[in-house]
C-alpha positions in Angstrom: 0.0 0.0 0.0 2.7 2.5 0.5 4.1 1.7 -2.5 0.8 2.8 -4.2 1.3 6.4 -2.7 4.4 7.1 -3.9 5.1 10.2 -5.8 4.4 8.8 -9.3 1.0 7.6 -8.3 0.1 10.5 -6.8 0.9 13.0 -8.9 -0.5 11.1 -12.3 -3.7 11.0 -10.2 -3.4 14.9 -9.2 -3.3 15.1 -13.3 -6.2 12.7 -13.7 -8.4 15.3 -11.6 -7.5 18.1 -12.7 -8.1 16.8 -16.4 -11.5 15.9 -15.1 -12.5 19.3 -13.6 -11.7 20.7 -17.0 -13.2 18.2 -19.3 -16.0 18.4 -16.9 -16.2 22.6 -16.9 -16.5 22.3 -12.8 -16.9 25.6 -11.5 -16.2 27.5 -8.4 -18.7 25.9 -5.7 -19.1 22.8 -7.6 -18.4 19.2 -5.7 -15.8 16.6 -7.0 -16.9 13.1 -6.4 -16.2 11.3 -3.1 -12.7 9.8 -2.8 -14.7 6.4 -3.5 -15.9 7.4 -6.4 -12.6 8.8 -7.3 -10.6 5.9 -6.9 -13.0 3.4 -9.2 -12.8 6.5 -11.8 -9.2 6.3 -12.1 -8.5 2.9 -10.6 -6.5 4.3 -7.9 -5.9 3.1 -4.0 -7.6 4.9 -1.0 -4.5 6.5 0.4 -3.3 8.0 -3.2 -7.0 9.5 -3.3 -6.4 10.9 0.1 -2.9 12.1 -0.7 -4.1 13.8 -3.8 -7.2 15.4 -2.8 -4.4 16.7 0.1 -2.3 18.2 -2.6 -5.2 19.8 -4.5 -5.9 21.2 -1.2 -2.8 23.4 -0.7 -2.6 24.1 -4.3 -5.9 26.3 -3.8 -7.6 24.0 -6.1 -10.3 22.2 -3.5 -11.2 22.9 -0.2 -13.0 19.7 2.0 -16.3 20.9 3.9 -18.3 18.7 6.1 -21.3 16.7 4.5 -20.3 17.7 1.2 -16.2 16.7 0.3 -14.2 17.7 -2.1 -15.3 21.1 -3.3 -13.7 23.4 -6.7 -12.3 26.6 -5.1 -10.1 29.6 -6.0 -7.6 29.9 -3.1 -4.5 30.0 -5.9 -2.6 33.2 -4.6 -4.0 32.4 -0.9 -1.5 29.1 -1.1 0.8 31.8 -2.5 0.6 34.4 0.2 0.5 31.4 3.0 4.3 30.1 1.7 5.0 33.7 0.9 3.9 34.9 4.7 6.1 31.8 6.1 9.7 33.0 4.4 9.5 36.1 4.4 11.8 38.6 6.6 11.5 42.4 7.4 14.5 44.2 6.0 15.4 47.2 4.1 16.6 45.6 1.2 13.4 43.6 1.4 11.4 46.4 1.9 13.2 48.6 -0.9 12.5 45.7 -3.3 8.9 45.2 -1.9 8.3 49.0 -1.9 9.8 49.8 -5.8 7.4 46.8 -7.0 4.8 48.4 -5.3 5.8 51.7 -6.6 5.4 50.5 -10.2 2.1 48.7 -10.3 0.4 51.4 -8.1 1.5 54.6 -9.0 2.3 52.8 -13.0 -1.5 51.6 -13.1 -2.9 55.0 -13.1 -4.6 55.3 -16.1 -5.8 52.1 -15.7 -7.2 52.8 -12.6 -8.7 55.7 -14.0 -10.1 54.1 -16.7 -12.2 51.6 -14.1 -13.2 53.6 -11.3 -17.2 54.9 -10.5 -18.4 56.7 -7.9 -19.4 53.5 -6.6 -15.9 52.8 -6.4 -14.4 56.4 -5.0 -17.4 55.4 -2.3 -16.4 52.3 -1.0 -12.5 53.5 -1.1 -14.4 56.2 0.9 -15.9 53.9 3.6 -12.9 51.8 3.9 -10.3 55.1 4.6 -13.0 56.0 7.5 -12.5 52.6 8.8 -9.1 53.1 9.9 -9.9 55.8 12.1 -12.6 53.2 13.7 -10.3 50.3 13.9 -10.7 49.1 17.6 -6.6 47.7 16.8 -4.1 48.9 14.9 -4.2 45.5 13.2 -7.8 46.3 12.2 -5.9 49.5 10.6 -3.4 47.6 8.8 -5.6 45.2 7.5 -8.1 48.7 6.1 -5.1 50.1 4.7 -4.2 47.0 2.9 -7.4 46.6 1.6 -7.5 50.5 0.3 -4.8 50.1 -2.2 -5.8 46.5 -3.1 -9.4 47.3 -3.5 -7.7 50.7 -5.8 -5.9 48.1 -7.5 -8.9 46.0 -8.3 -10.7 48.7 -10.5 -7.7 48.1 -13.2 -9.9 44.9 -13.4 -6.6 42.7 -14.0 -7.1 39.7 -11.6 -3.7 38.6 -11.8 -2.3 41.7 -10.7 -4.4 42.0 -7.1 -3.4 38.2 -7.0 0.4 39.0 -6.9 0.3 42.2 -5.1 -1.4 39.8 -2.2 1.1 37.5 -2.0 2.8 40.6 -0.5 0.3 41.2 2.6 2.2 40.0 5.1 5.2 42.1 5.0 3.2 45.0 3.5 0.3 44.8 6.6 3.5 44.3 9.2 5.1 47.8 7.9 1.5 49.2 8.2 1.2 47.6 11.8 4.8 49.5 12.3 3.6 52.6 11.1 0.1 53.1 12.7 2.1 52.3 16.6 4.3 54.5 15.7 2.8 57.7 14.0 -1.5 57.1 14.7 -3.9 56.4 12.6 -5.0 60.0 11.7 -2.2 60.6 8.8 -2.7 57.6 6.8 -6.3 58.4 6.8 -5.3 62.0 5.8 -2.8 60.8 3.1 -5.6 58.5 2.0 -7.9 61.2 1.8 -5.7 63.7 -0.5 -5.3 60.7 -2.7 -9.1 60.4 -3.2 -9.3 63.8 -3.7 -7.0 63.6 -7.0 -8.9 59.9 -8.2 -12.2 62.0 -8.0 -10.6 64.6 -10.4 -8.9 61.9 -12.4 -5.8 64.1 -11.5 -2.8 62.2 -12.9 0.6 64.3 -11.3 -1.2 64.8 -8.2 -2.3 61.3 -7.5 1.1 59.9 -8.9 3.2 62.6 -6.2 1.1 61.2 -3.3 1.4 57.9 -3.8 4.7 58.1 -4.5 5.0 60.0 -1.2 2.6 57.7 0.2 5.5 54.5 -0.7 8.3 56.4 0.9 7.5 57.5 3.7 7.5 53.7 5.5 11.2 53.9 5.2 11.8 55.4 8.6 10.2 52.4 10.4 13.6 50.6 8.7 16.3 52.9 9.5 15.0 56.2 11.3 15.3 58.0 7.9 12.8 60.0 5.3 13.4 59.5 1.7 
């Protein structure tokens, strides 16, 4: 039996499923069929079914819910961000690397962002900058500010961008965490603000020189220094 689960069997069966949710167009909510069912499909032993429902698992693919099994999901870049979260150290060559990528998709996407935002949008950018100021924690805060420039990000309508720039949550949010101990909450919801002002008048220099500004200015929680 433990030869069965080796790493051949296993992975030809990971394949096999993944062939059979395409073939099959299985959505997003959608159930596989049980790990019986899966192993007279594809003529496979128990264990390997186990093993490579468990793989499909941290790939994102499936997620295992009581009463139900083995159901399609879309946790890609949330397997991403969990390895991502786990390796990851606070320096300041990390953070200048972090910070310039950063610096390129959010103050580089401008037009884009232009291009996709509504005043449903500018409102709910709106609600989540007040939320900072009513964050019970400044973890709360960090996680609002994350979720402002994501959620800016979102309105390029590129799903693969917010997907990588979330892999990046943990050491961004830990920066933020630094920042809001150190300084309050009341000038990131100010910066914030002045950055809404210039999306709502589709104002390219202006947004571009605050964000840019907006990058920077975590430096001093890595070595004491403004840029």
């Amino acid at each position: 039996m433990l030869a069965d689960v080796g790493g051949s069997a296993v992975d030809t069966l990971v394949r096999q499923i993944r062939q059979y949710i395409h073939d099959h167009r299985l959505a997003v909510g959608d159930a596989l069929p049980s790990e019986r069912e899966l192993g007279e499909r594809f003529d496979a032993a128990r264990n390997t079914v186990r093993e490579a429902i468990r793989i499909l698992k941290a790939y994102g693919v499936i997620e295992v819910r009581p009463k139900v099994g083995a159901v399609i999901v879309d946790r890609h870049m949330d397997a991403v961000l969990d390895l991502f979260s786990f390796q990851i150290g606070l320096s300041r060559e990390t953070f200048l690397d972090i910070q310039g990528f950063r610096r390129l998709i959010e103050v580089g996407a401008v037009d884009t962002i232009f291009a996709g935002l509504s005043e449903e949008g500018l409102a709910t950018l709106e609600a989540i900058n007040a939320s900072i100021l009513s964050a019970g924690s400044v973890k709360q805060a960090a996680q609002s500010d994350f979720d402002f420039h994501c959620t800016m990000l979102g309105f390029t309508g590129n799903k693969t961008l917010v997907g990588v720039y979330r892999t990046m949550q943990p050491m961004i949010t830990r920066l933020m965490e630094t920042g809001k101990a150190t300084d309050g909450l009341e000038g990131t919801f100010e910066t914030h603000s002045a950055i809404l002002d210039a999306l709502a008048r589709r104002d390219r220099l202006a947004f571009q020189y605050l964000m840019d500004r907006h990058l920077d200015h975590g430096l001093k929680y890595i070595d004491g220094s403004l840029m």
